[in-house]
SEBALUM-676732 format. One record per residue (C-alpha): residue number from 1; residue in one letter; x, y, z. Coordinates in Angstrom, 1 decimal. Layout:
BEGIN
<NUM; 'A'; <X; Y; Z>>
...
***
This chain:
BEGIN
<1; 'X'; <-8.9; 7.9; 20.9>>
<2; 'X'; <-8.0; 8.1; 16.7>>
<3; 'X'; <-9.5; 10.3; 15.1>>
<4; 'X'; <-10.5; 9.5; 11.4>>
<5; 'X'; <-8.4; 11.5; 8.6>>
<6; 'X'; <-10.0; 12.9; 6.4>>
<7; 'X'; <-8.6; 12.4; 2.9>>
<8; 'X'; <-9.4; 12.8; -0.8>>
<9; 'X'; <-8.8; 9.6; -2.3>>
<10; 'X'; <-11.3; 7.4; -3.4>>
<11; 'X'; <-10.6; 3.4; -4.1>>
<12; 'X'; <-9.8; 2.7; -7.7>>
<13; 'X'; <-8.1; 6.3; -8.6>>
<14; 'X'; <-4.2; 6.3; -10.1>>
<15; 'X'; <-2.2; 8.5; -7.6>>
<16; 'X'; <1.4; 9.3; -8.3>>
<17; 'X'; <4.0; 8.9; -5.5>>
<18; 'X'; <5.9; 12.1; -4.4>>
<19; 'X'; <8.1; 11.1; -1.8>>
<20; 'X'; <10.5; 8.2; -0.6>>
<21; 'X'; <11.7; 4.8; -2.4>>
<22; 'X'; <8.9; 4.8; -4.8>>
<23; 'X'; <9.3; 8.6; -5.8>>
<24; 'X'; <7.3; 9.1; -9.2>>
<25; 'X'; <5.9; 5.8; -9.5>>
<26; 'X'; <2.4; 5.8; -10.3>>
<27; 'X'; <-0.8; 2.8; -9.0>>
<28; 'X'; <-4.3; 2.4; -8.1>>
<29; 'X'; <-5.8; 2.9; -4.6>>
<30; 'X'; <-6.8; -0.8; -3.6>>
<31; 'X'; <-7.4; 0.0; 0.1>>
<32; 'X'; <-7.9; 2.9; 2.3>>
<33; 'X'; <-7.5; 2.9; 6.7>>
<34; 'X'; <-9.1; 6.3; 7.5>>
<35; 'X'; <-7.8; 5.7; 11.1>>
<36; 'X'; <-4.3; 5.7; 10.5>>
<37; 'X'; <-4.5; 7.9; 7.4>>
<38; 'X'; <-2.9; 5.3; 4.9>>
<39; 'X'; <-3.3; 3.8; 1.6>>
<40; 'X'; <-2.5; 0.5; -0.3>>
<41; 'X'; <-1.4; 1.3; -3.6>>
<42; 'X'; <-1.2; -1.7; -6.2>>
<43; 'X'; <2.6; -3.2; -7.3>>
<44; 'X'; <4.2; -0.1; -4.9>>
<45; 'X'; <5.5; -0.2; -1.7>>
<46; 'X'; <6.2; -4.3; -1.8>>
<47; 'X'; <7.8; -6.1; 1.1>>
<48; 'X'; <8.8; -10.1; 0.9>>
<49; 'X'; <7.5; -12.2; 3.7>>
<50; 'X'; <8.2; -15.4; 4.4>>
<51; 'X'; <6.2; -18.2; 5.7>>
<52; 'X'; <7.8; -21.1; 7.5>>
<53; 'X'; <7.3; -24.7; 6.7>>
<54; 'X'; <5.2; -26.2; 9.4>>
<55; 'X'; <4.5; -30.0; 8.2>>
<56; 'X'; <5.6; -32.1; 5.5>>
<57; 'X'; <3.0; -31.6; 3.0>>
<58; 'X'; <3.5; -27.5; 3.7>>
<59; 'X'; <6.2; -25.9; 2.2>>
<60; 'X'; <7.5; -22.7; 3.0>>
<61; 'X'; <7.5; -19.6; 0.6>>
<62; 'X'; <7.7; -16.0; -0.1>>
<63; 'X'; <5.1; -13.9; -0.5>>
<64; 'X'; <5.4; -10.3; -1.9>>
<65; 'X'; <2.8; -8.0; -0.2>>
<66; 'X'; <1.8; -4.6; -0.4>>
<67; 'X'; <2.2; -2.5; 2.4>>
<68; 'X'; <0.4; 0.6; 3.2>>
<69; 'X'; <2.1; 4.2; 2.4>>
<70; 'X'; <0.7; 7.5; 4.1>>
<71; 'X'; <-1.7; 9.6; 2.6>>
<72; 'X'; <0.5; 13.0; 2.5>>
<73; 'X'; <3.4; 10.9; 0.4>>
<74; 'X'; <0.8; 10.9; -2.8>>
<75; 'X'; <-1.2; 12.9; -5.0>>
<76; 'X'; <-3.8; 12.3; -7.1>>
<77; 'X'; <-2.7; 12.1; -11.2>>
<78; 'X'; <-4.3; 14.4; -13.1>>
<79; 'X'; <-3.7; 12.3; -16.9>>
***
């Protein structure tokens, strides 16, 4: 069984990433999973995914999404 983690970040807060690709780069919280302990932060962290073309009237595309970053890789900015 997961427990929850507890953390100190709140939705709409600016954090500032301290470690990894998007070292020093600074968002706003859109989404928090207390199970796994991670956060969506807005225009960090983006992955491409692409989505097939299953008929003729749908075409395929690329989406950019954000993916979640861990809690411990973040702090909260102080300015």
């Amino acid at each position: 069984m997961l427990k929850k983690q507890k953390t100190n970040f709140k939705v709409g807060e600016t954090v500032t990433v301290i470690s990894g690709f998007y070292k020093n780069q600074i968002g706003e919280i859109k989404r928090i999973d207390k199970k796994t302990g991670k956060i969506v932060i807005k225009g960090i962290n983006l992955k491409t995914k692409y989505t097939r073309a299953t008929d003729k009237n749908n075409i395929g595309e690329m989406k950019q999404i954000e993916c979640p970053i861990h809690y411990s890789n973040v702090k909260l900015n102080t300015n």
